[in-house]
Backbone bond lengths (Angstrom), bond angles and torsions (degrees), N, CA, C in turn:
res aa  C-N    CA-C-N  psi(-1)  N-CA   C-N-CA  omega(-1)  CA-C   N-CA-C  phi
1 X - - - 1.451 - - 1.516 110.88 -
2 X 0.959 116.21 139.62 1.723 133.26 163.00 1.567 118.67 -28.83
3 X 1.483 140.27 118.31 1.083 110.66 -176.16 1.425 117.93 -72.64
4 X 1.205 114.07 -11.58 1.791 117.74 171.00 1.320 124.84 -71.96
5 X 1.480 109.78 16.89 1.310 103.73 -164.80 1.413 85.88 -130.46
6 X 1.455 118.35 1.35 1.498 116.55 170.76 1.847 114.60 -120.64
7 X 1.634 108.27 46.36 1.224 108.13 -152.54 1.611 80.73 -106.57
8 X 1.241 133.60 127.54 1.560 117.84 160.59 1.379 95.61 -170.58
9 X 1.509 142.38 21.31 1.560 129.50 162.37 1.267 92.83 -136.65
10 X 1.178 112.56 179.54 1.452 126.13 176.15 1.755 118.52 173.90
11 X 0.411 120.23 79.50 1.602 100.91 170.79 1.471 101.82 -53.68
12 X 1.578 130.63 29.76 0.812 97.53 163.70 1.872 95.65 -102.63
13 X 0.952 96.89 12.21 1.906 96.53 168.41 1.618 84.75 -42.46
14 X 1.311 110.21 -58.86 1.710 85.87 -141.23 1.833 80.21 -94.87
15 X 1.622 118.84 50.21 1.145 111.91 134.01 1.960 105.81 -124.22
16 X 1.738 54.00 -41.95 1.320 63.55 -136.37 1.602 99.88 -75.65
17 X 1.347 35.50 -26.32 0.810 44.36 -175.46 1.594 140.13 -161.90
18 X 1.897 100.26 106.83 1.368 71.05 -173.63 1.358 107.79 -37.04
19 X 0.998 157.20 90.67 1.368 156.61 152.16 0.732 133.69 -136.43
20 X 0.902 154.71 33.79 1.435 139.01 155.66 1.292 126.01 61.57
21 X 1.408 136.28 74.62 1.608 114.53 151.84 1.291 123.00 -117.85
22 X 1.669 133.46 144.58 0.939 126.77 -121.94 1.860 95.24 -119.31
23 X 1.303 114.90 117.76 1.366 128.24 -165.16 1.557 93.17 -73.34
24 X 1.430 129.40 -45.37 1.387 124.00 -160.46 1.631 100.65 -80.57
25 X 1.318 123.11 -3.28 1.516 121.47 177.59 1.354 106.88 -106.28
26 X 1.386 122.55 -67.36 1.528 110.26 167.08 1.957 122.60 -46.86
27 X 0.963 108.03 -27.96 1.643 100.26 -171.03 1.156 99.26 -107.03
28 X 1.414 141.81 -50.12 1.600 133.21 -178.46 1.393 108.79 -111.18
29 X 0.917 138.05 40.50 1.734 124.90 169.76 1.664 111.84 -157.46
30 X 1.266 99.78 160.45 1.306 94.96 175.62 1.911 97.96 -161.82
31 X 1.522 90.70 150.64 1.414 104.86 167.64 1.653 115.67 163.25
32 X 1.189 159.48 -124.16 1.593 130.38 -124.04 1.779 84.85 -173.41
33 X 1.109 129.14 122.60 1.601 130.55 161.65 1.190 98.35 -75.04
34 X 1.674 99.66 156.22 1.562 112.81 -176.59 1.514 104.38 -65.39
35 X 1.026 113.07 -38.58 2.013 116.55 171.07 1.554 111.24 -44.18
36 X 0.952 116.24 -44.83 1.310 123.15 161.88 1.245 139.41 -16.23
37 X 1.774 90.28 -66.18 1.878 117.60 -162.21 1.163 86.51 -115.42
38 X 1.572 125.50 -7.10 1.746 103.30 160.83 1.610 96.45 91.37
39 X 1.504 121.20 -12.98 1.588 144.62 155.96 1.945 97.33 -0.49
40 X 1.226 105.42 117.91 1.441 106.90 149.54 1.648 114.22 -84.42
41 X 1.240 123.47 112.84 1.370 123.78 -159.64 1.486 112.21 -130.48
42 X 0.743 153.31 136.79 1.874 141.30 176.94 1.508 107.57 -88.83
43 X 0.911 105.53 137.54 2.082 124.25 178.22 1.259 103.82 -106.06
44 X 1.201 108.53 -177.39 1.338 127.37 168.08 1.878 126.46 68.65
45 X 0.984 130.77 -124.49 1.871 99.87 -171.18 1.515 105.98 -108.16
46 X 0.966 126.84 134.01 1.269 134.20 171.41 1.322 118.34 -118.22
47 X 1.574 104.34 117.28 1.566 113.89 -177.09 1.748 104.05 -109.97
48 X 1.293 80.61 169.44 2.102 81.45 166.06 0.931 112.95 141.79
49 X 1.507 153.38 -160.35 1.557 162.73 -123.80 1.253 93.12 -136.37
50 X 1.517 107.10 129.41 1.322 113.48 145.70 1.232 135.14 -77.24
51 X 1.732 119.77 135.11 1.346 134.68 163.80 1.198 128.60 -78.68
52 X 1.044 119.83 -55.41 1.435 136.37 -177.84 1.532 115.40 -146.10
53 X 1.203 118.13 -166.25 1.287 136.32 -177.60 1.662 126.66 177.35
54 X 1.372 96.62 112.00 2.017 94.65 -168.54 1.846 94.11 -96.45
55 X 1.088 93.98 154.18 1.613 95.97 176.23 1.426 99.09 -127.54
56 X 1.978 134.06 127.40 1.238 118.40 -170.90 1.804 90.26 -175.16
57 X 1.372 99.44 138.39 1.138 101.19 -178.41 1.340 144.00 58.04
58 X 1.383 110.32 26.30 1.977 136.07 -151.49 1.552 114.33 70.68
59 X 1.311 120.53 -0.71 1.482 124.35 -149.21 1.814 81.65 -115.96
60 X 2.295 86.76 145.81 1.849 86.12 146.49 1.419 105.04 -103.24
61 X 1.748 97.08 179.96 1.609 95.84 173.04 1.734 86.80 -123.24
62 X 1.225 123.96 166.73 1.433 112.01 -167.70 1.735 97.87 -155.85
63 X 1.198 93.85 108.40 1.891 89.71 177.92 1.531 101.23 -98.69
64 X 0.838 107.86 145.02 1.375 123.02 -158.22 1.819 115.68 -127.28
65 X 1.155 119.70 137.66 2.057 100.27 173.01 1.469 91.42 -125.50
66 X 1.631 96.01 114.82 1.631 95.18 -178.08 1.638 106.22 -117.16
67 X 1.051 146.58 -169.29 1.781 146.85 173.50 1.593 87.91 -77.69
68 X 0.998 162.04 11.33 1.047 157.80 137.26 1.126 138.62 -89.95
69 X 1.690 112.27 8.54 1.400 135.00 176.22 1.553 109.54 101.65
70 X 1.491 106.47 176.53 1.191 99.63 177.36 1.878 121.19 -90.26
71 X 1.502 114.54 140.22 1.274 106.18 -157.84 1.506 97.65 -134.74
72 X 1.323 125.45 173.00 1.292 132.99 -154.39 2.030 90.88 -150.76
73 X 1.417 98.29 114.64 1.739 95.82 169.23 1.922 82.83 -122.04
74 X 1.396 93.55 159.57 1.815 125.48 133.44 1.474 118.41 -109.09
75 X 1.907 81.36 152.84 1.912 85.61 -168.46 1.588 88.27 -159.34
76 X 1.476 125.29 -170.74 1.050 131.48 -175.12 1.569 105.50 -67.22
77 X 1.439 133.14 173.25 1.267 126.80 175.45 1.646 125.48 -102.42
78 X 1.550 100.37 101.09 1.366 158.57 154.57 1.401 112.77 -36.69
79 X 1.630 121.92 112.34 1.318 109.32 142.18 1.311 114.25 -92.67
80 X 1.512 99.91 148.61 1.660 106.17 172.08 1.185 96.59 -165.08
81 X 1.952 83.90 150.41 1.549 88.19 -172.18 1.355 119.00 -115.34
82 X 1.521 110.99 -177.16 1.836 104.43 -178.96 1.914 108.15 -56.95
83 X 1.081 148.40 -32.98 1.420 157.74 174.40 1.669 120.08 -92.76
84 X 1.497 94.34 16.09 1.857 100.85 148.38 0.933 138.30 -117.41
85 X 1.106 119.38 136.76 1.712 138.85 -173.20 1.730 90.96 -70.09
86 X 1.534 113.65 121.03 1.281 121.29 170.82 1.511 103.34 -134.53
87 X 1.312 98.61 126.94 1.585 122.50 156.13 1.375 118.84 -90.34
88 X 1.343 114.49 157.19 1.534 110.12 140.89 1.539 110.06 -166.47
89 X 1.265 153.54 167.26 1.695 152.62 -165.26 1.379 93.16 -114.20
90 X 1.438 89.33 126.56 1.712 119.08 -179.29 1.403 86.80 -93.38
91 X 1.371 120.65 140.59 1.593 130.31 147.59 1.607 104.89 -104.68
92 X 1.384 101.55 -64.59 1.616 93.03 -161.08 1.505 103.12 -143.35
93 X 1.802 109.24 109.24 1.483 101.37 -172.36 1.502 104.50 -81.23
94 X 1.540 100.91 168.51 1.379 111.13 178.02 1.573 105.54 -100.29
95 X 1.532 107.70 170.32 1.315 108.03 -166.99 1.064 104.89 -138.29
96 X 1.863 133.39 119.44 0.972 155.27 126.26 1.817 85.66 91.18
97 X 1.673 96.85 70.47 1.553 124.42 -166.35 1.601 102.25 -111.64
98 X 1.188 112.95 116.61 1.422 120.36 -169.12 2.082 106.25 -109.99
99 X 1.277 110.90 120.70 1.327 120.46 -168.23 1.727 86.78 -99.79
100 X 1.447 91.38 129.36 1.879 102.26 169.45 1.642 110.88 -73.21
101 X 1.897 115.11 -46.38 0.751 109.09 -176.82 1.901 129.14 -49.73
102 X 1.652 92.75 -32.22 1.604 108.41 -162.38 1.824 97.44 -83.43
103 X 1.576 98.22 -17.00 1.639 104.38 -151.86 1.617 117.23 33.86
104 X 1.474 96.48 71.12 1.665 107.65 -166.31 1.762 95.70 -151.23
105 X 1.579 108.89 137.69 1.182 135.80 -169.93 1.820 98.44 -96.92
106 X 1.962 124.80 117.67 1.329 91.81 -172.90 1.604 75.09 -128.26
107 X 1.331 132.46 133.86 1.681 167.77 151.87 1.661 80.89 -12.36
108 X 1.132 107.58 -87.63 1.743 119.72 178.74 1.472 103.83 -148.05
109 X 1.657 90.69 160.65 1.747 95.03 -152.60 1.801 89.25 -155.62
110 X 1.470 120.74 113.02 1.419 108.73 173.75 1.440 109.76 -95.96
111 X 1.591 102.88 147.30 1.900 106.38 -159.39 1.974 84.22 -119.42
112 X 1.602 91.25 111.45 1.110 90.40 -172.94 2.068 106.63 -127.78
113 X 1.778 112.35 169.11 1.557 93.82 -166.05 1.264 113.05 -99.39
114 X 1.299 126.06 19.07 1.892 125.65 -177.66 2.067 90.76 -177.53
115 X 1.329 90.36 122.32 1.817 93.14 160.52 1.575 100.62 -98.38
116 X 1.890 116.55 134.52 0.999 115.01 175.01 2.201 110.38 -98.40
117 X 1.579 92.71 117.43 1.192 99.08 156.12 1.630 150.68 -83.16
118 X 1.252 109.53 127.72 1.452 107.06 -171.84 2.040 104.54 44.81
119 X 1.070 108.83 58.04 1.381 123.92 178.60 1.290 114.15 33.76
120 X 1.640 123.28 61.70 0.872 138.63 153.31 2.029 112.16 -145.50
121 X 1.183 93.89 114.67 1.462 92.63 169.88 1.699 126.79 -57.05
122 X 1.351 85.58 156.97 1.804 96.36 -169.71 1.912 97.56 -53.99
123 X 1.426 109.09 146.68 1.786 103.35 170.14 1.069 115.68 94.86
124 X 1.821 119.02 -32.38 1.433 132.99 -164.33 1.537 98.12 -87.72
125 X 1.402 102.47 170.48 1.483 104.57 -177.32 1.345 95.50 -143.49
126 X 1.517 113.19 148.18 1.789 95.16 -156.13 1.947 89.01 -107.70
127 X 1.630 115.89 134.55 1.327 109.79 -151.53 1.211 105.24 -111.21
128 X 1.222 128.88 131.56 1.662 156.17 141.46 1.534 113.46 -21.92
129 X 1.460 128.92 77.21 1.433 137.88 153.54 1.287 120.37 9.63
130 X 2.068 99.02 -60.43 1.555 93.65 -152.19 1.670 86.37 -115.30
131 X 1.444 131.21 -1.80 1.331 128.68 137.39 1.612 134.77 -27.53
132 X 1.541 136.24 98.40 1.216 125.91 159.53 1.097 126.47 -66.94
133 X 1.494 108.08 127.66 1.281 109.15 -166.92 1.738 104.71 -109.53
134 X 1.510 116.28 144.30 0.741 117.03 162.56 1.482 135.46 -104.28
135 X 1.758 117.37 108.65 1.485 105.64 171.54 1.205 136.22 -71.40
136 X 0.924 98.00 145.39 1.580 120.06 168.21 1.362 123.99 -67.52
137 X 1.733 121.19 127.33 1.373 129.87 -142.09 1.288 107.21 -127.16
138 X 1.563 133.15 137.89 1.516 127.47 -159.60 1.302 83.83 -89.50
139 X 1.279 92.36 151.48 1.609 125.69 171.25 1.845 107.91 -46.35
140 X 1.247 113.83 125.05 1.519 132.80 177.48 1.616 81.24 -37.21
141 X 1.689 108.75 163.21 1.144 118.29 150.04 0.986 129.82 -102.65
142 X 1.772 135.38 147.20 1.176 110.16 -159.68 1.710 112.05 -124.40
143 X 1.254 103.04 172.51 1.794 90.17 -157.39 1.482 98.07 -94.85
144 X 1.680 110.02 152.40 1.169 117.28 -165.17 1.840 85.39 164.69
145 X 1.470 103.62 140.87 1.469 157.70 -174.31 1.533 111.10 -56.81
146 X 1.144 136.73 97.83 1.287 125.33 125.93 1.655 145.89 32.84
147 X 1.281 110.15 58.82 2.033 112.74 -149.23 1.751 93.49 -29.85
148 X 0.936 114.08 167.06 1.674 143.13 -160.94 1.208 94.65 -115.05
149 X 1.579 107.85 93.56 1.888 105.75 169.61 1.625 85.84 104.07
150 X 1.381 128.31 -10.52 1.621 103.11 -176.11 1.444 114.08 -126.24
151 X 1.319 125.92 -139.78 1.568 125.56 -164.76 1.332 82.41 -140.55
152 X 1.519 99.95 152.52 1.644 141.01 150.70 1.592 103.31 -55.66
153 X 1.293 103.70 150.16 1.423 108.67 155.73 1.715 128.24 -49.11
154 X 1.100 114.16 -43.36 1.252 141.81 177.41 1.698 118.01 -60.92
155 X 1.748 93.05 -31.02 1.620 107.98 -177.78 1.751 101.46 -92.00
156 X 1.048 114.77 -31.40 1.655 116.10 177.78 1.454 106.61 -79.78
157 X 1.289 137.46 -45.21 1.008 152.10 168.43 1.811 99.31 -42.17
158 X 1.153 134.53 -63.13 1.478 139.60 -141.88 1.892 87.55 -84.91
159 X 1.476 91.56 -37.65 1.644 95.55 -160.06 1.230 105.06 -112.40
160 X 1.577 119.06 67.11 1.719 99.22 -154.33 1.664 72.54 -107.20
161 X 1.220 150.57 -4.28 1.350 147.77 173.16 1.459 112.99 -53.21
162 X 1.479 90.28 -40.88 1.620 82.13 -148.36 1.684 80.48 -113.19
163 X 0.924 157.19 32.75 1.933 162.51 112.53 1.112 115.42 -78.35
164 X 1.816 122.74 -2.57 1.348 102.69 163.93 1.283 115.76 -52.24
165 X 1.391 113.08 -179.54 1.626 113.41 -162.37 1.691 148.64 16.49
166 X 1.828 76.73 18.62 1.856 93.37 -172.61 1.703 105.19 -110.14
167 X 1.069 99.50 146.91 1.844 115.30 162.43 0.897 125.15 -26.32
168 X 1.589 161.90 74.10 1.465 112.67 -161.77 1.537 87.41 -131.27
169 X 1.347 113.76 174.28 1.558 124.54 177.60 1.616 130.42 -148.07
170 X 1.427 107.14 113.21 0.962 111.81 -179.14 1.452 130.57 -125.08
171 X 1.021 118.06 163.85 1.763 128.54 177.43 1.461 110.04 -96.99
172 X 1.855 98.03 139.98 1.603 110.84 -172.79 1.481 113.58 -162.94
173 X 1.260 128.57 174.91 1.184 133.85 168.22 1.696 107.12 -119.77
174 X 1.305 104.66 137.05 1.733 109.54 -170.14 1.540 89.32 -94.13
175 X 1.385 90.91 124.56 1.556 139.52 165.38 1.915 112.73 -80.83
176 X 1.093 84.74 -48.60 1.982 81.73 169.11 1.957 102.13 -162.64
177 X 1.474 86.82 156.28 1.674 95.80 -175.62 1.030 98.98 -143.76
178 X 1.165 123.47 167.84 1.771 136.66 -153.66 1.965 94.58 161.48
179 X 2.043 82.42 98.36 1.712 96.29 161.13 0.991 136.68 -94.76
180 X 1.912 134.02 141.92 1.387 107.09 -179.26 1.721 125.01 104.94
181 X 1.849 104.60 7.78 1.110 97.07 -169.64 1.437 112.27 -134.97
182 X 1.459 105.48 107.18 1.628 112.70 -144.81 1.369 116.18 97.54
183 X 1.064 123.40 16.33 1.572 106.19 -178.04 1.993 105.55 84.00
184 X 1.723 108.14 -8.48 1.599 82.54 -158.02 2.222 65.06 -138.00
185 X 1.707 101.38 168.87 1.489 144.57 174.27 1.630 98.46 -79.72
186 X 1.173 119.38 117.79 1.388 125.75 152.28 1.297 132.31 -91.90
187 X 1.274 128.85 135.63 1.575 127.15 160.11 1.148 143.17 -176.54
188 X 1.110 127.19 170.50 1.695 114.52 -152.18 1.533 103.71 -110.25
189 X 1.117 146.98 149.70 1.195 147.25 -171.43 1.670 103.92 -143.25
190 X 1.495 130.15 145.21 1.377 154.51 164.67 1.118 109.71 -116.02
191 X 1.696 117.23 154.49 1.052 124.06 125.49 1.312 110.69 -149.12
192 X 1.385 110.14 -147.76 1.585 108.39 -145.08 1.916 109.13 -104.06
193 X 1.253 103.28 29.48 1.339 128.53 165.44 1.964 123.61 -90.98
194 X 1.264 92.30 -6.07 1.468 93.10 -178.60 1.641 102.67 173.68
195 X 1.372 111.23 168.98 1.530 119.51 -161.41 1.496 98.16 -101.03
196 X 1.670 112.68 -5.10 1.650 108.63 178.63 1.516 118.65 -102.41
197 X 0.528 98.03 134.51 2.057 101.44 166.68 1.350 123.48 -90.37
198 X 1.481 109.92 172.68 1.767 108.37 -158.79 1.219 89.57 -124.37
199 X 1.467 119.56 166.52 1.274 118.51 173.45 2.036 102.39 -120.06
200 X 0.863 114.31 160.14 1.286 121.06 -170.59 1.688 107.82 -146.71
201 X 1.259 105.28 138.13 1.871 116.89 168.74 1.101 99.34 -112.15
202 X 1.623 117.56 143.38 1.451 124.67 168.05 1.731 104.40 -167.04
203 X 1.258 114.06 163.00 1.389 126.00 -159.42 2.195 83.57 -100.55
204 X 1.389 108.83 3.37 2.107 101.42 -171.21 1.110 86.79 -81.89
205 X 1.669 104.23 -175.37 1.334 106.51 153.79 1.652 101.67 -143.63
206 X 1.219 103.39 -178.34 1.618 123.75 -156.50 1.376 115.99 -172.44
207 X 1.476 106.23 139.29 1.649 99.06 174.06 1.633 111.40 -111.76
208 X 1.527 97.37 175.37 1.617 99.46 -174.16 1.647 118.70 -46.70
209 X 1.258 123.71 127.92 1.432 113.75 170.78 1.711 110.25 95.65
210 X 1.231 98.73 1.08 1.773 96.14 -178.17 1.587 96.46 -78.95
211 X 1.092 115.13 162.47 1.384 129.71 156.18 1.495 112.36 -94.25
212 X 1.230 109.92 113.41 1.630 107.39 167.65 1.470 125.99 -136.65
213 X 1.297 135.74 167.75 1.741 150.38 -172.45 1.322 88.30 -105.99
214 X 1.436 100.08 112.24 1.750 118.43 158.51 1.678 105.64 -115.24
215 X 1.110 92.91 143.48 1.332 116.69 -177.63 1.822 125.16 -151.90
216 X 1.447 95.13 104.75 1.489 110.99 -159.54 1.757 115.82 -158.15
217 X 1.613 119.76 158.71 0.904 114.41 -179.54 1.697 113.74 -51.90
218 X 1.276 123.95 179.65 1.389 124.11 168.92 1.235 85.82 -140.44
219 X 1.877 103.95 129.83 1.071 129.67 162.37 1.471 141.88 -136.72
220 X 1.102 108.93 118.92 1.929 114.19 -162.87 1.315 105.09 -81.58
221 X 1.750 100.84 150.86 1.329 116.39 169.38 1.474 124.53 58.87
222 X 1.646 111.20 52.85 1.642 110.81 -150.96 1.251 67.43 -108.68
223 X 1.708 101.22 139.61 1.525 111.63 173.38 1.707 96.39 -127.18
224 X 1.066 116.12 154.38 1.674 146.42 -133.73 1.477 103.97 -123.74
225 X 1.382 116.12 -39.04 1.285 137.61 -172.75 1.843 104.07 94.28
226 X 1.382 112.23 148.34 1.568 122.84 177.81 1.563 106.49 60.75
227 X 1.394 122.10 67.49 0.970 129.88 160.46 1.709 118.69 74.42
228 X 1.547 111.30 -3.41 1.276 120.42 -156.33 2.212 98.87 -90.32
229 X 0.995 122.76 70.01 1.308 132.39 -146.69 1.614 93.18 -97.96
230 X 1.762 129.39 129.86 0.995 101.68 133.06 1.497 138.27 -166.29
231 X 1.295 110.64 157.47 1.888 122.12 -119.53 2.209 86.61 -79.24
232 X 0.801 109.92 -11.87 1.377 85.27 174.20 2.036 101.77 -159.08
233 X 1.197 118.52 101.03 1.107 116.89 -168.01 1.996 110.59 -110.37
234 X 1.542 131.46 149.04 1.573 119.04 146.82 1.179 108.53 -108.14
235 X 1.468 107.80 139.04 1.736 118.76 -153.86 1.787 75.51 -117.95
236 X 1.357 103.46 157.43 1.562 138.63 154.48 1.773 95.50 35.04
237 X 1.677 89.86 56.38 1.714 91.41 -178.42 1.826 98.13 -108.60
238 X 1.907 103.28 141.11 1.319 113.31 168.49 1.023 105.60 -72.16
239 X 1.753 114.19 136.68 1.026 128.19 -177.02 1.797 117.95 -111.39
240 X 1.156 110.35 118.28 1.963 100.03 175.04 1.357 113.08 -137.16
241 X 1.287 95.24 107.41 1.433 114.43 167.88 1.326 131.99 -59.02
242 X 1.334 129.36 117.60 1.426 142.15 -134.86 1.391 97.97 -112.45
């Protein structure tokens, strides 16, 4: 199977993506979306009783008995208990999807990026009215130079036409990271050339707030499969943290 056709968790949602892509489907599993087999399948929110719950590979597995039968999602790893009401939005189940980790055969199985409990989603924190809350503030930016021989964010950004399919290299501070998804390190990098950030794939690694030299193709309009689109990406760029 396609790996885009097994794209539906991610922690890189909260890189990538908020999105979701799903490490236990691209790296250990395989099997057929209902789009596929042409599958009459039901979408959209599914609530109901819990049955069980497998825990494997950072992931839950969650059988569920909802008015729509009984159904089986993965999602990030979830406690839940026998006396919670769990939701979560099916887009597109998979079909007769076999997990290495679980060494388990599942009929159909929706791979989804947060199960919401007792009507609060996974991550969320359910908030207090007359509570002040205090947010949380991205890291200052910090000053630092222009790569030598390369472009600003701002310069790839303006000219991302004419660097499609070209090299290019630039300097940044990572804004968000997410390892491990696809086989490759995600993350977003700024600087002080523009109010947007880039996203970058690479096999380096780096933590939040480093400054580092990426250097990688630039490529537009990389689509992921299921809506997961994106309009200006550097794929399989070396990364050195400065």
């Amino acid at each position: 199977m396609h790996i885009k056709q097994l794209i539906s968790l991610t922690l890189f949602s909260s890189l990538v993506l908020a999105s979701g892509l799903n490490n236990e489907a691209l790296a250990t599993g395989s099997g057929n979306s209902a789009m596929d087999k042409n599958a009459d399948h039901h979408t959209g929110v599914f609530t109901g009783e819990l049955i069980e719950t497998l825990n494997s590979g950072g992931y839950t597995y969650a059988h569920l008995k909802t008015d729509k039968g009984s159904v089986w999602a993965a999602g990030p790893k979830t406690a839940i208990n026998k006396s919670d009401k769990v939701s979560f939005i099916g887009k597109v189940a998979m079909i007769d999807f076999y997990s290495k980790s679980l060494d388990r055969k599942f009929e159909n199985i929706y791979f989804v990026d947060a199960f919401i409990i007792n009507g609060v989603k996974t991550g969320s924190t359910v908030i207090d009215p007359h509570k002040k809350i205090d947010k949380p503030h991205a890291a200052a930016l910090k000053t630092f130079s222009k790569a030598e021989d390369g472009q600003s964010i701002a310069e790839i950004l303006n000219n991302k036409d004419d660097l499609s399919g070209k090299t290019v290299k630039v300097r940044g501070q990572v804004s968000k990271y997410t390892d491990s998804v696809m086989g490759k390190n995600w993350l977003h990098i700024r600087d002080s050339s523009s109010d947007k950030d880039i996203t970058i794939t690479t096999s380096d690694t780096a933590k939040l707030n480093d400054i580092v030299l990426a250097e990688g193709k630039l490529i537009l309009n990389k689509d992921f499969g299921y809506g997961y689109i994106y309009e200006v990406l550097i794929e399989d760029a070396t990364l050195a943290v400065e």
